[in-house]
C-alpha positions as CSV (number, residue, x, y, z in Angstrom):
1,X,-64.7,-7.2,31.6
2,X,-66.6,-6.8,34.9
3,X,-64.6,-7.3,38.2
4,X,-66.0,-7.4,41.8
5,X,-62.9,-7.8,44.4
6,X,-64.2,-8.9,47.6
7,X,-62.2,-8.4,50.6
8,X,-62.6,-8.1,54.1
9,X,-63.6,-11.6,55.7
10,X,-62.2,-13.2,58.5
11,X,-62.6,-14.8,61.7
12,X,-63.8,-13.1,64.6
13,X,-65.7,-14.0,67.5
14,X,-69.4,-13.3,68.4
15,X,-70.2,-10.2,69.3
16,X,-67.2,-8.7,66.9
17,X,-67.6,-6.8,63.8
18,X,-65.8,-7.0,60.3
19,X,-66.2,-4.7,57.7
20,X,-66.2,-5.9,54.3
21,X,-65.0,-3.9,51.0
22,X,-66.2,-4.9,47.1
23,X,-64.2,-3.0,44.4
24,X,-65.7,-2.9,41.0
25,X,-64.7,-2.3,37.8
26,X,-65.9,-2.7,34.1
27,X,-68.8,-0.7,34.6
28,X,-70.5,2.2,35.1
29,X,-70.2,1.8,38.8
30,X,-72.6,4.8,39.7
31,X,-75.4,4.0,37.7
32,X,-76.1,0.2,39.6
33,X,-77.4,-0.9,42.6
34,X,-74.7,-3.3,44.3
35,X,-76.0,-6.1,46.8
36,X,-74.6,-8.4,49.2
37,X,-75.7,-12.0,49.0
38,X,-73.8,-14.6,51.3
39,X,-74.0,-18.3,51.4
40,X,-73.4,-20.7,54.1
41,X,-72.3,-24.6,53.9
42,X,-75.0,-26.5,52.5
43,X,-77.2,-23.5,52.1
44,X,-78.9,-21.4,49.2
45,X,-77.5,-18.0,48.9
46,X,-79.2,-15.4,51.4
47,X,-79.5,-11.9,50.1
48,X,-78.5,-9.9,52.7
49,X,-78.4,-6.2,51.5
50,X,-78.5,-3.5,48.7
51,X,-77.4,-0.2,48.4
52,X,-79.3,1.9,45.0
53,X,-78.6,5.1,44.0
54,X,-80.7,6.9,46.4
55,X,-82.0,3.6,48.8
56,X,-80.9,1.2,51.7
57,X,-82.5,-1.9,52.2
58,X,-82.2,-4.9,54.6
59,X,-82.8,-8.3,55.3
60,X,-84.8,-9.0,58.6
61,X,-81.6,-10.9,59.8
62,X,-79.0,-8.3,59.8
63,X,-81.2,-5.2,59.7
64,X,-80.3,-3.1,62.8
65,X,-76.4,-4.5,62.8
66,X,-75.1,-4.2,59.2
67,X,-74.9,-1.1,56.8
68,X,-74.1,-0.9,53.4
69,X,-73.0,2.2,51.6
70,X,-70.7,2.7,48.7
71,X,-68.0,5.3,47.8
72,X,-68.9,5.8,43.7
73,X,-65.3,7.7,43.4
74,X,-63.7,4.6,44.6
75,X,-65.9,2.6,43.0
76,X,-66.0,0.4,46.4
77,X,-69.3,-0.8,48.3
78,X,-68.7,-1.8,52.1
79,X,-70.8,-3.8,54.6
80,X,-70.0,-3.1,58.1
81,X,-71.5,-5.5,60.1
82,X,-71.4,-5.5,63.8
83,X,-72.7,-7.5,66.5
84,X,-71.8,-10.2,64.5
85,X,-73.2,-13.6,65.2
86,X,-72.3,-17.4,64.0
87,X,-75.4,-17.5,62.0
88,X,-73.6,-15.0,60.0
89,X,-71.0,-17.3,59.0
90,X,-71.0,-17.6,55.1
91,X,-68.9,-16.3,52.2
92,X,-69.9,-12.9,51.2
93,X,-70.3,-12.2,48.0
94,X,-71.1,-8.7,46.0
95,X,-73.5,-8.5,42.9
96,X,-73.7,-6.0,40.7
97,X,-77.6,-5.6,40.3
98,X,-79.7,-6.5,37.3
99,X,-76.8,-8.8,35.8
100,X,-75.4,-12.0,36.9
101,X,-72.2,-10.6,38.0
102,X,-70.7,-11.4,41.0
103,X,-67.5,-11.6,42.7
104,X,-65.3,-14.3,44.1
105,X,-66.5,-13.6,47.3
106,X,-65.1,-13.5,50.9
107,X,-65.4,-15.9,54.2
108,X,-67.0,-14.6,57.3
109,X,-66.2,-17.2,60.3
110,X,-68.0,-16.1,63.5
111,X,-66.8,-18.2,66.0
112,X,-66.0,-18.2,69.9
């Protein structure tokens, strides 16, 4: 069975940073690309970032302030984010890529 623990959320207040943590399990970790994907109240869910085997990529929104990377022997992928902002507020949620996986997500409150 495929598990993806989020953890990591909280409130903070603009400006702030959080780092978030996914662990994974019930898969080959290694061998898929992990994303990010966060949605707000009332919103569609925003992709936000993915991490491959070899690859980085953004969306416009956070590029420059968040960074994904991954730690396959912990099978773990992070997203610091920094400079955060209260357009950022949304529950984060991980994905493992190519499947419909996803874990139960966790809540980013940027707020002053």
């Amino acid at each position: 069975e495929v598990q993806l623990q989020a953890s990591g959320g909280g409130l903070v207040q603009p400006g702030e940073s959080l780092r978030l943590s996914c662990a994974a399990s019930g898969f080959t970790f290694s061998s898929y690309s992990m994303s990010w994907v966060r949605q707000a109240p009332g919103k569609r869910p925003e992709w936000v970032s993915t991490i491959t085997p070899r690859n980085t990529i953004y969306a416009d929104s956070v590029k420059g302030r968040f960074t994904i990377s991954r730690d396959n022997s912990r099978n773990t992928v992070y997203l610091q984010m920094n400079n955060l902002k209260p357009e950022d507020t949304a529950v984060y949620y991980c994905v493992q890529v190519g499947t419909s996986n996803r874990g139960q997500g966790t809540q980013v409150t940027v707020s002053s």
